[in-house]
C-alpha positions as CSV (number, residue, x, y, z in Angstrom):
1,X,0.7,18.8,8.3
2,X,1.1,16.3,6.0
3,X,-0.6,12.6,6.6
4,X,-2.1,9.6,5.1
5,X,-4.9,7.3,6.6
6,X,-5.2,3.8,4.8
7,X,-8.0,1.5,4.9
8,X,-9.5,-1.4,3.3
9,X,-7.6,-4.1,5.4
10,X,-9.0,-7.8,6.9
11,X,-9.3,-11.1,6.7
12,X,-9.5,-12.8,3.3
13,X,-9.2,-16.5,2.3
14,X,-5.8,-17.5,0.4
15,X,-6.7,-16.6,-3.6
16,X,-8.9,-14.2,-2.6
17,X,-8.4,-10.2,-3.4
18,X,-8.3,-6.9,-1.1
19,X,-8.1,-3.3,-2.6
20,X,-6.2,-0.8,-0.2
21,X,-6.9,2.8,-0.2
22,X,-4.7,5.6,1.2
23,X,-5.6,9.1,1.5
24,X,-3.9,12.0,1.8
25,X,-4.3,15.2,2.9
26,X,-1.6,18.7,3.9
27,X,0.1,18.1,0.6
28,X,-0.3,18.6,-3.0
29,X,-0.5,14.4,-3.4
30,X,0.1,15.0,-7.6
31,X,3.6,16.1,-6.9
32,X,4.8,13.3,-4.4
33,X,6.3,9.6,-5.0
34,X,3.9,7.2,-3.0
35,X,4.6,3.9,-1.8
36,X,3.2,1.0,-0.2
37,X,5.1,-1.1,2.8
38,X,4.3,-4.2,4.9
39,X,5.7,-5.5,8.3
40,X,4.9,-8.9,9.2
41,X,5.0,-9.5,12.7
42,X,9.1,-10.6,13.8
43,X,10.0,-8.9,10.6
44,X,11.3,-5.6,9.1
45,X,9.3,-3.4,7.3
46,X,9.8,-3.8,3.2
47,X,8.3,-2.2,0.2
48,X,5.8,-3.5,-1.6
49,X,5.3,-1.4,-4.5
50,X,5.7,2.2,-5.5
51,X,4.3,4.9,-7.4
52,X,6.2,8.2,-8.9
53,X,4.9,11.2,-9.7
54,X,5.0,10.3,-13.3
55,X,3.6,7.0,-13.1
56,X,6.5,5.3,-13.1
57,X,5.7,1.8,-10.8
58,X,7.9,-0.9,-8.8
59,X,7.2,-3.8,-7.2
60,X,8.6,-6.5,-4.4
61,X,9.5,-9.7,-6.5
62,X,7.2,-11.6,-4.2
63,X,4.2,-9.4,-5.5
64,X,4.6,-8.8,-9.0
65,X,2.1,-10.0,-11.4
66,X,-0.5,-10.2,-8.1
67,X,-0.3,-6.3,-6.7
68,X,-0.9,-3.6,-8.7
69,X,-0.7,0.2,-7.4
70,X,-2.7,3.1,-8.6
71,X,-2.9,6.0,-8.4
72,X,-6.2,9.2,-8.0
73,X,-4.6,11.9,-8.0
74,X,-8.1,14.3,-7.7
75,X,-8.9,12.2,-5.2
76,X,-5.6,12.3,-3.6
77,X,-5.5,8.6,-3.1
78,X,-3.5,5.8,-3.9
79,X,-4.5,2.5,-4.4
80,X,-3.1,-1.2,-3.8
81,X,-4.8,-4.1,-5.5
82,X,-4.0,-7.1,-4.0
83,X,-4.8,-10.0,-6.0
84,X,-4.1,-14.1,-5.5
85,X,-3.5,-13.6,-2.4
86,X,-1.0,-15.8,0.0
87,X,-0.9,-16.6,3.7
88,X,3.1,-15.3,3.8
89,X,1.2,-11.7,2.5
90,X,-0.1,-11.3,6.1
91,X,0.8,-7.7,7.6
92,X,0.4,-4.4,8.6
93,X,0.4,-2.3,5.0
94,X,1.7,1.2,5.3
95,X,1.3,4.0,3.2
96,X,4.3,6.6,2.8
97,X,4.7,9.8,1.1
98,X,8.5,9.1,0.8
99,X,10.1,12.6,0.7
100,X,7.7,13.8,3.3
101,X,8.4,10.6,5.7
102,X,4.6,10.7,6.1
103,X,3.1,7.6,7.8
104,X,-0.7,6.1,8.2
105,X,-1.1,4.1,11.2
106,X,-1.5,1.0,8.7
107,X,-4.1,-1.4,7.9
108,X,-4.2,-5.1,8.9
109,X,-4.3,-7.8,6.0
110,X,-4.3,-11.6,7.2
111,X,-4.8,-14.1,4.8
112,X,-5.8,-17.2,5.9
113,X,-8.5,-20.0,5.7
């Protein structure tokens, strides 16, 4: 079965960096579009940023030119690199495997002094 574990979540100081890492395993990862969510607590779940098979990439307005997502596909991972950081980026970051409607159970970023 097809799933995705993502890690590389905590607590970081506003202006500081993170790099998120999602794995994934069941599935031939080269051939899927993979995308990055957030859910802030009170709020709905939105995309951050996405990946296609072909490298094509998209991002949230509130995180372009400070996240960047890439992409191992040996290592069947993808990456998010969270840069300048802001308090209103606090949440839960998802992984997805879109046309799979695979799910990690998400890894907690709070950025905060």
């Amino acid at each position: 079965q097809a799933q995705v574990v993502e890690s590389g979540g905590g607590l970081v100081r506003p202006g500081g960096s993170l790099r998120l890492s999602c794995v994934g395993s069941g599935f031939t990862f080269g051939i899927y579009n993979m995308k990055w969510f957030r859910q802030a607590p009170g709020k709905e779940r939105e995309l951050v940023a996405g990946s296609t098979r072909d490298g094509v990439t998209n991002y949230a307005d509130s995180v372009k030119g400070r996240f960047t997502i890439l992409r191992d596909n040996a290592k069947n991972t993808v990456h998010l690199h969270m840069n300048s950081l802001k308090p209103e980026d606090t949440a839960v970051y998802y992984c997805n495997v879109h046309s799979l409607s695979a799910w990690g159970q998400g890894t907690q970023v709070t950025v905060s002094s």
